[in-house]
N, C-alpha and C positions, 0 to 999 in steps of 0.2 A: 387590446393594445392599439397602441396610432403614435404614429409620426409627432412629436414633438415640436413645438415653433418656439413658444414662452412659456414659463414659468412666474410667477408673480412670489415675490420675498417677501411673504409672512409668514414668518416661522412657527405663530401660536399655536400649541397643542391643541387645543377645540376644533381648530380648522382642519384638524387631520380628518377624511371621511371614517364614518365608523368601521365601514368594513375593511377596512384598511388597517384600524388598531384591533380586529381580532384575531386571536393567536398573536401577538407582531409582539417583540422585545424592542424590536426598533425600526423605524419606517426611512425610508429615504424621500426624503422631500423633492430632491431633485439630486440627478447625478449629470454633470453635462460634461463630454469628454471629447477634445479635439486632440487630432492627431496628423501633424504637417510632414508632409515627405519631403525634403528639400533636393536631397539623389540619392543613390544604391546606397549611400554609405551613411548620410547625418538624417537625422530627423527630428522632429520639437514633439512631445508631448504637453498638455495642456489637461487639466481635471477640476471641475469647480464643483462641491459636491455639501449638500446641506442634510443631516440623519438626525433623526427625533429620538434621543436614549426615552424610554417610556418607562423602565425598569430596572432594579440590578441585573437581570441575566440578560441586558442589550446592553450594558455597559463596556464590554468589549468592542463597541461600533463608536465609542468614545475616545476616539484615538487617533492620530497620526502615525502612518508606519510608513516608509517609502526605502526602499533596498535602491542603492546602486554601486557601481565600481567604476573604474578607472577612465572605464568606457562609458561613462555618464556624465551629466552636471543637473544637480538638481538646484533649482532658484526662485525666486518670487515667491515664498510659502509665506500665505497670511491662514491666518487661525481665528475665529472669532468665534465665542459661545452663546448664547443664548436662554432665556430664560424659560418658564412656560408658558409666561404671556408675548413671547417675541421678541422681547425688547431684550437688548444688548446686555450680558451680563460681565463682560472679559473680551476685551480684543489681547493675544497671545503677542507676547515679548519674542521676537524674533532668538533672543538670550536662553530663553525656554524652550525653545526647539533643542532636541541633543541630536547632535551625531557624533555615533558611536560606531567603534569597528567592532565585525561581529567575526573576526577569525574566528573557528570552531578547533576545538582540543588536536584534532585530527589533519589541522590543517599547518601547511610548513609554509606557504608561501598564495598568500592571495589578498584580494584588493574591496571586498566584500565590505560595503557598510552600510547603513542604514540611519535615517532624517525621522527623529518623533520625538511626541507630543503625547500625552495624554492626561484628558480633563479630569482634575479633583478641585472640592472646596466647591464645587455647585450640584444646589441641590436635582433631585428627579421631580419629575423630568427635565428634560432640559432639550436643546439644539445646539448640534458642531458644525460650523461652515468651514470650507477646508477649499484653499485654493494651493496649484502649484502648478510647476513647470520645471520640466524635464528635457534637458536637449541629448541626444543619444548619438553619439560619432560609432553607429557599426547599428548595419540592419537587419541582421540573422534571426533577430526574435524580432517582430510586431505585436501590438497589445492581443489579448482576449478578449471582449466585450461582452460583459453580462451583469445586470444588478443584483438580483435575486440569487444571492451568492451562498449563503446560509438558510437556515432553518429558522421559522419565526421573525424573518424580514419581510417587510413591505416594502413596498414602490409605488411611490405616487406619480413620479414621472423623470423622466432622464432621455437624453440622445449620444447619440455620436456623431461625429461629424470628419471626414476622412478627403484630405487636402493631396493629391498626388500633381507633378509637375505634368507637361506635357512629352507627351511619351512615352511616359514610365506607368508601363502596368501594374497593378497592384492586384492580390488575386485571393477573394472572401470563401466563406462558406456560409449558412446561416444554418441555426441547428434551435428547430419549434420557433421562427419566427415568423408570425400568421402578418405581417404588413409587406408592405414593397421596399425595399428600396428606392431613394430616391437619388438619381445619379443628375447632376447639370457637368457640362463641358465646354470649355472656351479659350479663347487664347492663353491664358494663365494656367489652366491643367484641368484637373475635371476635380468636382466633389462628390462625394456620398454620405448619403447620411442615413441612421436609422436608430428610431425611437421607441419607448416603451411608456406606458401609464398605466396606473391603476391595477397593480400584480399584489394579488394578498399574500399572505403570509401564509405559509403551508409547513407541516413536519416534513422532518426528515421518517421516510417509511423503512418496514424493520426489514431488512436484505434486500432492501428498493435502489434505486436510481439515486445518485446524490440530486439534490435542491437544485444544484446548477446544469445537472445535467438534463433536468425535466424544466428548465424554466427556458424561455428565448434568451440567445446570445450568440455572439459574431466573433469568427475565425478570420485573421488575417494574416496575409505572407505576403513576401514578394515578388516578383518573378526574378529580378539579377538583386542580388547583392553584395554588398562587398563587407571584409570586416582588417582592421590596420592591413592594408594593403591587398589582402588576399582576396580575390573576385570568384563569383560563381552565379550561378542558376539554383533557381529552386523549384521551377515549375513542373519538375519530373526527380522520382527517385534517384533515377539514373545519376542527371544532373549534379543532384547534393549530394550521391557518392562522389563524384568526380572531383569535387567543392574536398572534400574528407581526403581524397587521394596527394591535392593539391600539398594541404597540410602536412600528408605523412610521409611524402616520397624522399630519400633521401635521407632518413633517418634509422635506418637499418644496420648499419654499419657496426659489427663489434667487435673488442679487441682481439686479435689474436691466441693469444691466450686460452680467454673464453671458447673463442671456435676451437681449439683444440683439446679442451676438458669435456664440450660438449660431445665433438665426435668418440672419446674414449669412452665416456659415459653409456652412452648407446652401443658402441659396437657389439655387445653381446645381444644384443632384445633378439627376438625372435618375428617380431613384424611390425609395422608403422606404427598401431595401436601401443604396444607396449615403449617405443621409444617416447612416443607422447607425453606417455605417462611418466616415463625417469625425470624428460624436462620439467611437467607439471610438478613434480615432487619437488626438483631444484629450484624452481620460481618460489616454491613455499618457502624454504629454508633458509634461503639466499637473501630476499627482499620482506619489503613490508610495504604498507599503505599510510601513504600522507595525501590530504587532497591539495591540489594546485589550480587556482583561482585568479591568474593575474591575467585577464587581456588574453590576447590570444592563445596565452597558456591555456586558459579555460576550455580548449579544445582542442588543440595541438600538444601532442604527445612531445615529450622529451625523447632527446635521443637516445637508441640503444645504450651507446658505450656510455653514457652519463649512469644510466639506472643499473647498468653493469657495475661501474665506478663507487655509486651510492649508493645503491641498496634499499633504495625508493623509490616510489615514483604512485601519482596516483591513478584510476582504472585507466585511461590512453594509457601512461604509461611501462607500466606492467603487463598491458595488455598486448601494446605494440612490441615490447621486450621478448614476451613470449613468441608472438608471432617471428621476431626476427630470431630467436633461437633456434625457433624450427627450422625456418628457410635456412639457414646454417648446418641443418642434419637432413637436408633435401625433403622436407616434409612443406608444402603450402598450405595455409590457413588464411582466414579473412578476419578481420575488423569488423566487429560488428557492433554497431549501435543498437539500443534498447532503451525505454519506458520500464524504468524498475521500481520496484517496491513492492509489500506482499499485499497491499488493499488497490493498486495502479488498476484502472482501465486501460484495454489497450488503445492504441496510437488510431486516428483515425485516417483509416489505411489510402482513401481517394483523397486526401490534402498534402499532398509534400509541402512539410515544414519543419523546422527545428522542435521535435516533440519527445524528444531524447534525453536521458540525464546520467547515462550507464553506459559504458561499453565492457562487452564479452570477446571471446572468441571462438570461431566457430572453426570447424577442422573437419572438412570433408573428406570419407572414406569410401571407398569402393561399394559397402552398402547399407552404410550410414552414416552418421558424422558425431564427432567428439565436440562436445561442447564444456567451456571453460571458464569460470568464473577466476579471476587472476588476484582478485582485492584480497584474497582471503587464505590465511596459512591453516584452514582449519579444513577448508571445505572439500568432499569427496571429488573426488578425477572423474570428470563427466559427469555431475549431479548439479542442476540447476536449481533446485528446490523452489519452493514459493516467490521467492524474490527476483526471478525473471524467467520464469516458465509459462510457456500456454499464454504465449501472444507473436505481435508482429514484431520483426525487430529490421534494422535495412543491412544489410550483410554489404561492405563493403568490397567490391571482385575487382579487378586491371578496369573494366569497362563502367564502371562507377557503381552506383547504388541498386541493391535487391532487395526487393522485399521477400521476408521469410517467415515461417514458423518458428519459434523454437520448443521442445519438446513437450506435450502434454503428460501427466502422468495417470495412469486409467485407476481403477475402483481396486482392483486385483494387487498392484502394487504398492496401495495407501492403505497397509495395515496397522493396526492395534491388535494384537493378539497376545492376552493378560489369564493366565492360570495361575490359579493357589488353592491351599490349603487352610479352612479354618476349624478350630477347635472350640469348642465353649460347653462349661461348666453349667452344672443347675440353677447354678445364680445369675446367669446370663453373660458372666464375663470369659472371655477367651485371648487366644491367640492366632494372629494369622501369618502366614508367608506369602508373599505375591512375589512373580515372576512373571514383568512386561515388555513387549518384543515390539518397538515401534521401525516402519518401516516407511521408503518414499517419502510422501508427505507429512507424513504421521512424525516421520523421523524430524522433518525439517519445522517441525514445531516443538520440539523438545529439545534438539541438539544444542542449545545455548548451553542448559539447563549444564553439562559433560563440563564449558570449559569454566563453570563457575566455583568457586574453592568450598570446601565440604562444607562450610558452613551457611552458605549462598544455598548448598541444594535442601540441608539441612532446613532452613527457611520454606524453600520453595515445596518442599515436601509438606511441612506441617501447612502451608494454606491452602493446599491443593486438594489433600486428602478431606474428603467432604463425609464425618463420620462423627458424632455428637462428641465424644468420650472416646478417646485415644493415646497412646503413646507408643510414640516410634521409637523402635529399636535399630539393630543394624540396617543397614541399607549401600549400595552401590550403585556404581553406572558401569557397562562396560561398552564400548564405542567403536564400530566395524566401519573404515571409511573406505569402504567398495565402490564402485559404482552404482549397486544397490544398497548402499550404507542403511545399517543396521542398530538402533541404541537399545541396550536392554536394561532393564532400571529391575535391582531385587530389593526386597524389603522386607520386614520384621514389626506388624502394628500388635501392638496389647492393645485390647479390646474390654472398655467398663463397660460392663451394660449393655453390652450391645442388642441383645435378646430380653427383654421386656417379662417380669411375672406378673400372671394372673393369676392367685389358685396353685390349682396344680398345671396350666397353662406357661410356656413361652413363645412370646411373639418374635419375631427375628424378620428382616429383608434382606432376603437371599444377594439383591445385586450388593456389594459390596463399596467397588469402588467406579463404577461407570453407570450412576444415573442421572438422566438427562431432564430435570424436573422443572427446566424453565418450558412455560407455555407464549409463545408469541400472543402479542397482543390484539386484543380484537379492532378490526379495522374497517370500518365502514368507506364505500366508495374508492374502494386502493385504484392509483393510478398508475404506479412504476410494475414494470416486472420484476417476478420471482428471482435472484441472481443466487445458485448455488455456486461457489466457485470452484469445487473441489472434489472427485468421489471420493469414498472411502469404505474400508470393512473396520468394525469394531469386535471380536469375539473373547468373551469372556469363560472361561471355566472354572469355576470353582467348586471343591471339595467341602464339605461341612460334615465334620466327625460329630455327630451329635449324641449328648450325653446319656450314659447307661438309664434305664428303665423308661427313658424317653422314646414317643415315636410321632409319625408324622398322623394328624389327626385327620387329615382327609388327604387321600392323592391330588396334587394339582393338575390345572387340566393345562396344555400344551396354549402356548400363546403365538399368532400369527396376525399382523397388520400386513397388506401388502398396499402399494397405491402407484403414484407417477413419478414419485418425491426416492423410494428406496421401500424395502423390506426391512422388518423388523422379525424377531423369533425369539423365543422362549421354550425352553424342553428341560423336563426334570427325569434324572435318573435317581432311584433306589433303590441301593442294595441290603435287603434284610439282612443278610448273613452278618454285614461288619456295622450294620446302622447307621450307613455313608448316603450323605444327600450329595447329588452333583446337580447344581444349578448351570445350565448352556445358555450365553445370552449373544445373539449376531446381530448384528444393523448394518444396515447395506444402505449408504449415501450417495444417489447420482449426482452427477454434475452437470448442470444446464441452468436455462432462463424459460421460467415458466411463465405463463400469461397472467396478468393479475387480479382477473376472476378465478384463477384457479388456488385463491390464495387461502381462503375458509377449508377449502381440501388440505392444505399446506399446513394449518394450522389443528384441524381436525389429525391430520395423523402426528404430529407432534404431541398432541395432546394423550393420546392414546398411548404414546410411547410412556409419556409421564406417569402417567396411570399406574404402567405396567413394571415400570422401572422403582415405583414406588409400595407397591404393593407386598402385601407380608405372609411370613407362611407361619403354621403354628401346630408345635409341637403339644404331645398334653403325655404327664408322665403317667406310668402306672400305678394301679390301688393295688 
């Protein structure tokens, strides 16, 4: 890597260095990106950026995509294409640029749109040059800086260049950047800059690090900001709580009414916890979810008595609704901001910035705390599941911003626990019953599955069931939404074939419906770590009535992998008396970030699992 001065505009494919186009879908020839502070509140973005498409699957780097809202002006976008010898193939019609609004189904009111372009009618390869300019009125988000953004991109060279006035602090991070920054200051304000060249093209590796997060790239915030009127600090959580408080105070207020169906509501509960829970019930029944996207809606909750009134509001305000219902039944709760989604990293806890895109609420208890997803009329009372559990989130208090955990779920309460019964004939075909009992985690990867209509699961059933020759019969879901919510899915498979003749031989694989037979791929030189996100127990039991004059031709032996990664186990019971085979299968999944020399061990017990999960047992009948 180094520091970036010039670039020279020759576009031709030949001149790309070789090692540059291996592995590469698409190379960036240059990315140069200036970014002007003008005060807390307006600022000019600037991007001149020239990508080598080399193939269809870098075809997606063929494009113009630029999001903004209300709070935006996006201008000056020139578009020019290129051939594979360099030379000029299309300069783009200003007419050909679309902007479109990108309202999403879910949304009632927002300001959301986006500026594109994307190149057809030129052959591969080819070059996009792409200039534009963006002036931004509200400083709460600053850009991210990094090239090496995807998998199978190169970089030839790119900078940044970061223009702040005088006296206005602006405050980076740098994450795997091996150069210096280079800082100048004068009477006009001070700049920074910092450059990349010469970055190959690498995969994305399999439970690694994304691409961007193992490549160099720059964090940037500010220390005050302002956004349509509203001022704050960001250089401390505290701070940008305080900034969040500014927003919400005053908006609590509900009608009468409401406060007194609330208090009747509760007046029987038996302790704080169970009143929680009646409002939690009412927030479901009562409201729904629309997102709201205009301007400082975008982050400022509606007021109580409105989403009381309507019957909507999106996570602020739902969230802020609940919270003021409580404070209405003497109960206090906080605001709390989160990084959600179920594949999110968390928030990078030493940078206070706007890295947010969720709010919950959290509800402290004597000696623990109620946590509450508000979006959702489905979701269990205190169950965070995958989509914002086991990270940092900023708990909004009177004194401004905290950072917190929110709740991890441990190995013990992310189960699978699946017993049945199978039956099959001399000819190999049968019948089975399965009874699966998903729980925690386990649950929050199936619970879709409940609110989809019989023939949704009906679908999702037949793709799931991983068994050559089948047909499903009855089948249900039945749905416990506890705190430790509970899905239990029963079913009914006919079975062709399932057991194989030779002779007077049947072959059969005992695992039925949980074997795990993908092997990771072999990986030389891994550079990311191991990321397990999740423990878990899987146990299987199952029954196999196996057919008269039939027996098992040799006892099996007991299977056990143990390593760093989780346990695995296998145990067969036989009962002579009824000619009942019980196949037991456990696997035990920790949760962690392993070293990525320790990844041929990772993939070495994987392997084994397959093996084992795969493997057959054989009957042989009587002469």
């Amino acid at each position: 890597m180094c520091v970036c001065t010039s670039v020279a505009q020759d576009y031709a494919i030949d001149k790309i260095p070789k090692e540059l186009k291996k592995g590469a879908n698409a190379v960036i020839r240059t990315w140069d990106t200036e970014f002007h502070i003008e005060n807390e509140e307006m600022s000019v973005y600037r991007e001149k950026k020239a990508i080598s498409i080399l193939n269809e699957d870098g075809e997606a780097w063929g494009q113009f995509v630029e999001f903004y809202d209300k709070l935006d002006k996006i201008k000056k976008i020139k578009i020019t294409l290129y051939d594979a010898e360099g030379k000029v193939a299309k300069r783009v019609k200003s007419s050909e640029i679309e902007d479109v609004n990108i309202t999403s189904s879910g949304s009632l009111y927002d300001s959301n749109r986006l500026k594109g372009y994307i190149a057809t009618d030129i052959k591969l390869p080819y070059t996009i040059e792409i200039e534009f300019e963006k002036v931004k009125t509200s400083s709460l988000h600053y850009p991210v800086w990094g090239l090496r953004r995807a998998p199978n991109l190169a970089v030839e060279a790119g900078k940044l260049m970061v223009y702040s006035p005088p006296a206005y602090q602006i405050r980076y991070k740098e994450k795997n950047y091996e150069g210096e920054v280079i800082i100048k200051t004068d009477d006009t304000g001070t700049t920074y800059q910092w450059g990349v060249a010469n970055l190959p093209a690498i995969e994305q590796e399999y439970l690694g690090s994304s691409v961007f997060d193992m490549s160099p790239h720059v964090l940037l915030a500010p220390t005050s900001f302002s956004m349509e009127g509203f001022s704050g600090r960001m250089d401390t959580w505290q701070g940008f709580g305080q900034w969040i408080n500014k927003l919400n105070n005053g908006r609590e207020q509900l009608p009468a009414e409401l406060e007194g169906k609330l208090k009747a509501l509760v007046a029987n509960a038996l302790n704080d916890k169970e009143k929680i829970r009646l409002i939690y019930e009412y927030l479901q029944s009562n409201t729904r979810y629309v997102s709201i996207q205009l301007g400082i809606g975008g982050y400022q909750p509606f007021e109580a008595a409105d989403v009381a009134k309507t019957g909507y509001g999106d996570c602020k305000a739902l969230t802020y609704f609940t919270y003021s219902m409580l404070k209405s039944v003497g109960i206090k709760s906080n605001y709390t901001l989160v990084l959600a989604g179920e594949d999110e990293g968390d928030i990078i806890t030493d940078f206070p910035s706007s890295q947010f895109n969720h709010v919950i609420l959290s509800v402290p208890m004597e000696k623990d705390t109620v946590w509450l997803e508000c979006t959702s009329q489905d979701a269990p009372f205190n169950f965070l599941g995958g989509f914002t559990s086991d990270r940092h989130a900023l708990m909004i208090t009177e004194d401004g911003g905290k950072l917190i955990k929110t709740p991890s779920y441990p190995m013990e309460v992310n189960t699978q626990t699946r017993v049945g019964e199978v039956t099959f004939d001399k000819e190999g075909n049968g019948q089975a019953s399965i009874e699966t009992v998903y729980k925690g985690r386990r649950y929050d990867d199936y619970a879709m599955v409940v609110k989809a209509g019989k023939e949704d699961q009906r679908k999702h059933l037949l793709n799931s069931i991983d068994i050559p020759a089948f047909d499903l019969g009855d089948f249900s879901f039945e749905h416990e939404k506890s705190e430790n919510p509970m899905l239990k899915q029963t079913l009914s498979i006919g079975l062709r074939k399932y057991a194989s003749q030779s002779g007077e031989r049947l072959f059969f694989v005992p695992n039925l419906l949980t074997r795990q037979e993908y092997i990771p791929p072999k990986m030389e030189d891994r550079e990311s770590p191991i990321v397990l996100k999740y423990a878990y127990v899987n146990t299987d039991t199952i029954k196999f009535k196996i057919p008269e004059s039939y027996r098992l031709e040799f006892q099996p032996e007991p299977v056990i992998h143990k390593s760093e990664f989780g346990e695995y186990n296998v145990s067969y019971q036989f009962d002579v008396e009824t000619n009942e085979l019980t196949y037991i299968r456990s696997i035990q999944m920790k949760k962690g970030t392993y070293s990525a020399e320790s990844y041929n061990d990772y993939r070495d017990f994987r392997r084994e699992i397959s093996r084992a999960d795969r493997s057959k047992l054989v009957l042989i009948g009587s002469t």
